[in-house]
GUTI-249766 format. One record per residue (C-alpha): residue in one letter; residue number from 0; chain; x, y, z. Coordinates in steps of 0.001 Angstrom, whole numbers. Layout:
! GUTI-249766
  resn  resi  chain        X        Y        Z
     A   NUM      A        X        Y        Z
...
***
This chain:
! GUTI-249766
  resn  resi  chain        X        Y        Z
     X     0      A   -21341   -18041    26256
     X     1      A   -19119   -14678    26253
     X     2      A   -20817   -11613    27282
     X     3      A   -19932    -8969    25442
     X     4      A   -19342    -5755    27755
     X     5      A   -18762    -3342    24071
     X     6      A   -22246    -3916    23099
     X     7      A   -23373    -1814    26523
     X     8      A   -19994      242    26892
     X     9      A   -17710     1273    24166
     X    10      A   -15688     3160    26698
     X    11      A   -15000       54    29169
     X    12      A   -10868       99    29151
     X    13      A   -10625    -2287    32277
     X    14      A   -12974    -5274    33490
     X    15      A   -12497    -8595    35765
     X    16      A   -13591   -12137    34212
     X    17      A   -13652   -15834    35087
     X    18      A   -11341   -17841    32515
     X    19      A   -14001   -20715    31533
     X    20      A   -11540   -22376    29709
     X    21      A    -8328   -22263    27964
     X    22      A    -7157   -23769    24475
     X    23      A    -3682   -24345    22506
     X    24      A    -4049   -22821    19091
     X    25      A    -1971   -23114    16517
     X    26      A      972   -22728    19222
     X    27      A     -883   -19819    20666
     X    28      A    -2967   -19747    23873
     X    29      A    -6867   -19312    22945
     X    30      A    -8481   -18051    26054
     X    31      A   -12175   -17857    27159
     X    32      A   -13891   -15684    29274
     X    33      A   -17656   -15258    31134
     X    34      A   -17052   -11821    29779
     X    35      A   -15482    -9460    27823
     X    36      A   -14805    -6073    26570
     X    37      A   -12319    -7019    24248
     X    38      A   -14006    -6482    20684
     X    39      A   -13098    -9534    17940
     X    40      A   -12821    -8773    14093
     X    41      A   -16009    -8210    12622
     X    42      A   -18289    -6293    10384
     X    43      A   -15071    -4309     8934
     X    44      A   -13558    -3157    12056
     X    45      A   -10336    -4981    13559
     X    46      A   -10065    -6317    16926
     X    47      A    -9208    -4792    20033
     X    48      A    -5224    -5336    21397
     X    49      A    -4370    -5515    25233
     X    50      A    -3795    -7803    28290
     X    51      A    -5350   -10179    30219
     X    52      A    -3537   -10457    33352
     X    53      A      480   -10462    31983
     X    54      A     -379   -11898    29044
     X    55      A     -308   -10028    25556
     X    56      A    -3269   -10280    23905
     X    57      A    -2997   -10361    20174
     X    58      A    -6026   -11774    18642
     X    59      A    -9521   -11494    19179
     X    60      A   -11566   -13766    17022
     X    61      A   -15973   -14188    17137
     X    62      A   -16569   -18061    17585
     X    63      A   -20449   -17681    17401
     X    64      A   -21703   -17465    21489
     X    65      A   -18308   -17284    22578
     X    66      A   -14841   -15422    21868
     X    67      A   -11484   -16573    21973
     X    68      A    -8264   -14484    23171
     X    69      A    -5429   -15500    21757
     X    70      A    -2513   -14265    24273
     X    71      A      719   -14357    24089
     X    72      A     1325   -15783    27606
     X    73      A     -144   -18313    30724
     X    74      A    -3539   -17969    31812
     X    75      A    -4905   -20271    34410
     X    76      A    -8271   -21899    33561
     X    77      A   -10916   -21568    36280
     X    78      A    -8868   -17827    37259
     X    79      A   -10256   -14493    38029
     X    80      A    -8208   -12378    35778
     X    81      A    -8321    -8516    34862
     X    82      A    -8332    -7204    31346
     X    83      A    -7092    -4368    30142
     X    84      A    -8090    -2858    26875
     X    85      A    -5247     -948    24582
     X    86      A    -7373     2256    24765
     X    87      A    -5223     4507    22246
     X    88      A    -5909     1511    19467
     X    89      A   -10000     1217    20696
     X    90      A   -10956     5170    20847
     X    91      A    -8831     5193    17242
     X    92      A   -11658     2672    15828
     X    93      A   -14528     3908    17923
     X    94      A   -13662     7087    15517
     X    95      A   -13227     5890    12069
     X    96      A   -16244     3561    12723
     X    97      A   -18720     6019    13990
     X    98      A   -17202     8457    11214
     X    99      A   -18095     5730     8298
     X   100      A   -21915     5878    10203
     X   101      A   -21759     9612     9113
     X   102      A   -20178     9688     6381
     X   103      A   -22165     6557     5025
     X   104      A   -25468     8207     5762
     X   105      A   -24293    11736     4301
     X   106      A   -23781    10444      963
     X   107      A   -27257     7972     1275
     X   108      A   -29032    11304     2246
     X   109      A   -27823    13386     -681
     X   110      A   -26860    11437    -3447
     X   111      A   -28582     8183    -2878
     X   112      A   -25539     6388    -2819
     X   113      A   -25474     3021     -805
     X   114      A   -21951     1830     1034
     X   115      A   -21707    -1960       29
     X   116      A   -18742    -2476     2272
     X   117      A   -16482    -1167     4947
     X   118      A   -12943    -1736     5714
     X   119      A   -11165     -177     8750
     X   120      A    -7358     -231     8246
     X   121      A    -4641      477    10254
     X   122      A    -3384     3965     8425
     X   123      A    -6689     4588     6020
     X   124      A   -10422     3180     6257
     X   125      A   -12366     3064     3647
     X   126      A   -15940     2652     1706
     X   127      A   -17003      931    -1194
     X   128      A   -20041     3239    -2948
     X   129      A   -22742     1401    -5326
     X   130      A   -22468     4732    -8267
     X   131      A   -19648     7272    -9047
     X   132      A   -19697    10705    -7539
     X   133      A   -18457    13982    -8816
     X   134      A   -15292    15718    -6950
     X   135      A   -18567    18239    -5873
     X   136      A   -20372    16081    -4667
     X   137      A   -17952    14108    -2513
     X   138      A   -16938    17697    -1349
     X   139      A   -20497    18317     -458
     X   140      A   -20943    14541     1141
     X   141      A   -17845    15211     3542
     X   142      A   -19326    18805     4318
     X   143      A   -22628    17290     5613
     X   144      A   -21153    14782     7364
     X   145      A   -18572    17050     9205
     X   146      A   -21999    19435     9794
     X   147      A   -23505    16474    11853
     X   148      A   -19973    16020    13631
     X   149      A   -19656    19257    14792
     X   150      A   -23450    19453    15722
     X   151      A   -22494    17120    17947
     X   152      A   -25470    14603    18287
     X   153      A   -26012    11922    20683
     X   154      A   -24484     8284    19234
     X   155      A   -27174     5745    20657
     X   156      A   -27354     2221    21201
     X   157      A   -30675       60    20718
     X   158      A   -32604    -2941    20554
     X   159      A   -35102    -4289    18184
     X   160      A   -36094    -7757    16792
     X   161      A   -36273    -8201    13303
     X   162      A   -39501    -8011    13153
     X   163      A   -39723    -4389    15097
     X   164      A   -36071    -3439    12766
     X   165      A   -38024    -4203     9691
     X   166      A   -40592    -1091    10339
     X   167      A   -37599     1187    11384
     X   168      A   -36071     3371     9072
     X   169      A   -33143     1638     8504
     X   170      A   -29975     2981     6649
     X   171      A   -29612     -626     5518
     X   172      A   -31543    -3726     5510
     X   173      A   -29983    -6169     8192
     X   174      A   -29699    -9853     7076
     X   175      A   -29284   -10917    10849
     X   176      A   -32034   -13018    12410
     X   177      A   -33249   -12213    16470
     X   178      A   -32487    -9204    18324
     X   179      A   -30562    -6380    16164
     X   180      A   -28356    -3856    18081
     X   181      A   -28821    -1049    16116
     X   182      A   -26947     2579    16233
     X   183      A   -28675     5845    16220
     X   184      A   -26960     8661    15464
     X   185      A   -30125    11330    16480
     X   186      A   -31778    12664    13820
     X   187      A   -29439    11380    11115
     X   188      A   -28957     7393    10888
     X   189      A   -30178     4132    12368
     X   190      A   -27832     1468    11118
     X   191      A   -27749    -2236    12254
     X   192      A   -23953    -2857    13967
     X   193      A   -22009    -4635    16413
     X   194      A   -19243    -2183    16843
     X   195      A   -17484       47    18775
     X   196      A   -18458     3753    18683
     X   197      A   -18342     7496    20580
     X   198      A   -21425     8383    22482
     X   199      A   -21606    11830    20998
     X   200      A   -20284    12412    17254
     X   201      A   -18275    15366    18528
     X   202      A   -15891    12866    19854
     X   203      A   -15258    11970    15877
     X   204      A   -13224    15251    15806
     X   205      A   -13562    15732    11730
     X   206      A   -14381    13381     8691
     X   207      A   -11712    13756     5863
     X   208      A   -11502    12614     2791
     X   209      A    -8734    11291      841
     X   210      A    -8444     8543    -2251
     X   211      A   -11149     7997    -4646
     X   212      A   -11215     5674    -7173
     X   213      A   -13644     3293    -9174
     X   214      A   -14258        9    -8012
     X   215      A   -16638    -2271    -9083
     X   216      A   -18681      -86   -10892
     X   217      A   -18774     2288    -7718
     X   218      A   -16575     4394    -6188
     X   219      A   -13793     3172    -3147
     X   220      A   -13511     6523    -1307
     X   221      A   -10682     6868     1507
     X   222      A   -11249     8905     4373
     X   223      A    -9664     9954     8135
     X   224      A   -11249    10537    11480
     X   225      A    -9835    12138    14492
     X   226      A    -6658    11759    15225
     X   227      A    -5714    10163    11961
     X   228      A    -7226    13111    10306
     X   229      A    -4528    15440    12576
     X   230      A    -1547    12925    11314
     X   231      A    -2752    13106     8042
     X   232      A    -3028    17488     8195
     X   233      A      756    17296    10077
     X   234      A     2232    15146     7427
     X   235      A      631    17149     4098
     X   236      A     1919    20098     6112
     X   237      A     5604    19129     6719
     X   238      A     5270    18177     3262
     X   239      A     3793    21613     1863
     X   240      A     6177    23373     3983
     X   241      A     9194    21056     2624
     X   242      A     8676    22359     -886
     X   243      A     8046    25766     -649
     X   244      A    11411    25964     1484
     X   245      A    13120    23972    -1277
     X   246      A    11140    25826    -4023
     X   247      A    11385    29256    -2198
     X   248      A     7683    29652    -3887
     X   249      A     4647    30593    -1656
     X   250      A     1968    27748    -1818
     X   251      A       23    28838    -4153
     X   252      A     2601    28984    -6807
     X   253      A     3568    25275    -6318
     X   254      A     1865    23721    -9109
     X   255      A     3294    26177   -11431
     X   256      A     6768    26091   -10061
     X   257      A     6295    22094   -10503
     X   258      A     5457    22293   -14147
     X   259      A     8299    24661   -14486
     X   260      A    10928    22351   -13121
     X   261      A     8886    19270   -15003
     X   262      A     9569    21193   -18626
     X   263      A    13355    22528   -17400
     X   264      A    13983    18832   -16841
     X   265      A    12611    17220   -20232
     X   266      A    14779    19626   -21416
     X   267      A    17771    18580   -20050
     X   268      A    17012    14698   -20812
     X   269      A    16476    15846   -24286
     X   270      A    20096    17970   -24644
     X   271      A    21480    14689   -22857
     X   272      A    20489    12496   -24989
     X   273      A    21778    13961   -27729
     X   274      A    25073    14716   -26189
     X   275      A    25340    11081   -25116
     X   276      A    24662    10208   -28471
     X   277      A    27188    12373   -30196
     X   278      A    29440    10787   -27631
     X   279      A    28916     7289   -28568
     X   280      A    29240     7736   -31839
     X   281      A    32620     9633   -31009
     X   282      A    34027     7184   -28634
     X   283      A    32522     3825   -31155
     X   284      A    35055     5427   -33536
     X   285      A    37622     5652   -31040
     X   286      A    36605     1514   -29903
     X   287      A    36618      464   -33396
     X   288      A    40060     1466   -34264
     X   289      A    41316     -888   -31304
     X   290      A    39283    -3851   -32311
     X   291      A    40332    -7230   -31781
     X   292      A    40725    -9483   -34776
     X   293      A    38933   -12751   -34125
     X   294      A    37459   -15078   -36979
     X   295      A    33600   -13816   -36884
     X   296      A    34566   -10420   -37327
     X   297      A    36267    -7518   -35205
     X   298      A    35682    -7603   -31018
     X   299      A    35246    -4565   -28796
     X   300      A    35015    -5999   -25360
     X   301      A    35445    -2778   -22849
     X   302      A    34502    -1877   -19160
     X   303      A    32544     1470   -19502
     X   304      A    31114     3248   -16438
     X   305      A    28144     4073   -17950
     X   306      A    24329     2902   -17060
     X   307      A    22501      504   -18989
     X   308      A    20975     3015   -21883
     X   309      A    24700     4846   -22318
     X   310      A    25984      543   -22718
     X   311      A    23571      208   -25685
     X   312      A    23908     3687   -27034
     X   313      A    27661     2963   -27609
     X   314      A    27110     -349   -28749
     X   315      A    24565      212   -31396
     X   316      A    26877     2625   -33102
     X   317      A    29675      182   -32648
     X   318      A    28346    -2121   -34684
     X   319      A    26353     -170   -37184
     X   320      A    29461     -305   -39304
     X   321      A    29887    -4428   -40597
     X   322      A    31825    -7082   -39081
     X   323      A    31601    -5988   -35349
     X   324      A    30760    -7669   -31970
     X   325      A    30448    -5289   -28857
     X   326      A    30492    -6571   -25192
     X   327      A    29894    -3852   -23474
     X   328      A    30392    -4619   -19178
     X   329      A    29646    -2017   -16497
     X   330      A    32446     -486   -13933
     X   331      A    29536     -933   -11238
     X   332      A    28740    -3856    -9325
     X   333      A    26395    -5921   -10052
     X   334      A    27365    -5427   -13468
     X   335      A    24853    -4434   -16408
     X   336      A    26297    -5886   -20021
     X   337      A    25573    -5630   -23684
     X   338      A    26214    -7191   -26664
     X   339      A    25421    -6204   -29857
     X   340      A    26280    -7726   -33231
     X   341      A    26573    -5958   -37239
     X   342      A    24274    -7325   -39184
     X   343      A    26952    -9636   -41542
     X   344      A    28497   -11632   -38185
     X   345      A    27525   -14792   -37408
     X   346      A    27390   -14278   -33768
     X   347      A    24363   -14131   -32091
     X   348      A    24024   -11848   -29259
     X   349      A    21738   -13537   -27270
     X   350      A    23384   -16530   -26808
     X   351      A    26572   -15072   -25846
     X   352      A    24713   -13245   -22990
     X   353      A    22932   -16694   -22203
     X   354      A    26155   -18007   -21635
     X   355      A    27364   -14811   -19270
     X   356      A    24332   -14765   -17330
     X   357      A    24557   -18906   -16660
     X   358      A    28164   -18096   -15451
     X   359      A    27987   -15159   -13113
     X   360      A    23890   -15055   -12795
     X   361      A    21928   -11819   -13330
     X   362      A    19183   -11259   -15808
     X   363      A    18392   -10174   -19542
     X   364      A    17154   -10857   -22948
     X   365      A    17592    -9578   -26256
     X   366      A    17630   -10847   -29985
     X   367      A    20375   -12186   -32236
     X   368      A    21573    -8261   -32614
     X   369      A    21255    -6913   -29510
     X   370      A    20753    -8310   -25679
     X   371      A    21345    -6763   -22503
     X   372      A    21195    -7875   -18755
     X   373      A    21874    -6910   -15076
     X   374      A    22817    -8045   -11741
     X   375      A    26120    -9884   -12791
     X   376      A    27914   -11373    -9971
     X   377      A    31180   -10405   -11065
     X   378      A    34118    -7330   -12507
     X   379      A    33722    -6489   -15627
     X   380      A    37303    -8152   -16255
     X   381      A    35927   -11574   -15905
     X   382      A    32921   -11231   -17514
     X   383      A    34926    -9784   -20546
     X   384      A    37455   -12622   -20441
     X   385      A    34389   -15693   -20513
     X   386      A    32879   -12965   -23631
     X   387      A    35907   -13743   -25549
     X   388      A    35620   -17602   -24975
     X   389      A    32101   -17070   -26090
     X   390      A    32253   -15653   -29182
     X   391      A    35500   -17432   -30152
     X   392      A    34872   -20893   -29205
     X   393      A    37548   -23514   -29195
     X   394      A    40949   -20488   -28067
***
């Protein structure tokens, strides 16, 4: 059986074990220790990174009494070895996790809203809530909890069977069996865990909140602790200070500025459009005069450096006159086609793109009138070429 040196002291970073045995696993070394402070996965908190001697450790998994390293190097069985905990990755966890205690309890307190689940990741952590809260009253949850962080209370660890947990006023009902090790945060919450976590909530820093959205007829809230609440402030800064530079609009006129440039730009898109349009139907005259005689009707087969909406702009007004086919290539590489048809020829589109896409590969669809694809493997010459065998089979 592993003893399990986190359960007394969060803040071991270094400790000295005998190996009791040592495994292959899954081409990986599993190694066991008479103790540990490395912490395994569990209870919605990740496990602890580091070295045991020279070897890497990169996996920490809970196998009941005992726990298994999996390293990334040789360990002796029946050595004394020293273990070194990746400290920056453990104090990061101790954070979030004692911050979802807080948190967790701030929103139980006030709103009566339970946390069903937990889930520590590496950028974001976050909570699963049984009901929906309003944007105030999330605002009010995180202001309590950062109250009790600043406050600065003692973060506790004790002891209690199940039968002395059951007359404790728990946060949440434990379904463990035997001794609990509970965590009391003074004056605040008594919760059931087997994490890691700070000995004074001070040491969270500050509780922020990010995401919300429904889930499962609750609410998944996202929130930062500590130091990934400082990343988090530095990158929304850069990010602020980006756009007022580009914007050369204080911060408070961002939104506006935002909506100004949104509405300039639909604008534009509009005035494009209809330019582009004007010019297809321009340069479909201009196409149509040059049309190659073949015996379904009249072929315009031209390389256009246009993108795929400008291809079936020009096309449809190619053939909205009768007794047109349009193959339509791209200058750019892969190559975006279409081909369109006028309603009286008896070429279908779509199979003439079929046939250009099981030549040079890409991918499309259309109807009999109209079909379009991308990601041909070839110049628009040769695609245009194998068009014309296409739609004049038997030359």
């Amino acid at each position: 059986m592993t003893e399990r040196l986190y359960y007394t002291d969060a803040h071991l970073r270094e400790f000295d074990a005998a190996v009791t045995r040592v495994e292959p696993r899954d081409g990986r070394t599993a190694v066991f220790l008479d103790r540990t402070a490395f912490y395994p996965t569990s209870g919605g908190q990740p496990f602890d990174l580091g070295t045991i001697e020279s070897a890497r450790v990169i996996d920490v998994i809970d196998e009941d009494r005992d726990i298994a390293h999996i390293v990334d190097g040789a360990v002796p069985p029946g050595a004394r070895v020293h273990g070194v905990i990746d400290w920056t990755r453990r104090f990061d966890h101790m954070q979030q996790h004692t911050g979802q205690h807080v948190l967790s309890a701030a929103f139980d307190r006030l709103f009566n809203a339970r946390t069903v689940s937990f889930h520590l990741g590496a950028e974001a952590s976050t909570i699963d809530l049984s009901r929906e809260l309003t944007a105030q009253q999330l605002a009010q949850g995180e202001a309590d909890a950062n109250r009790i962080v600043w406050e600065n209370h003692v973060v506790a660890i004790r002891y209690a069977s199940a039968e002395e947990a059951a007359a404790l006023p728990l946060r949440k009902e434990s379904a463990r069996e035997g001794t609990l090790r509970l965590i009391d945060i003074d004056g605040f919450d008594l919760s059931a865990c087997g994490g890691t976590h700070v000995s004074r909530t001070g040491a969270i820093g500050v509780i922020a909140l990010g995401g919300v959205e429904r889930f499962k007829g609750g609410q998944r809230v996202e929130f930062f602790c500590g130091g990934r609440a400082l990343k988090k402030w530095r990158a929304m800064r850069d990010a602020l200070a980006g756009a007022v530079r580009v914007l050369s609009v204080l911060p408070d006129a961002l939104p506006q500025a935002i909506e100004k440039l949104q509405a300039e730009s639909r604008a534009r898109q509009k005035a494009i459009a209809s330019l582009q349009q004007d010019l297809a139907q321009f340069q479909a005259r201009e196409f149509a005069a040059d049309a190659e005689q073949i015996p379904a009707g009249r072929l315009v087969a031209r390389a256009i450096d246009a993108d795929a909406n400008g291809l079936k702009s020009l096309a449809s007004a190619i053939t909205s006159a009768p007794g047109f086919i349009a193959v339509l290539a791209s200058t750019s590489q892969p190559a975006l086609v279409v081909v369109a048809r006028s309603a009286d020829v008896p070429v279908a589109a779509n199979q003439v793109l079929s046939g250009l896409t099981a030549k040079f590969g890409g991918r499309g669809g259309g109807k009999p009138d109209l079909a379009q694809a991308g990601g041909l493997n070839a110049d628009a010459s040769a695609i245009l070429a194998a068009a014309r065998l296409l739609v004049t089979p038997g030359i």
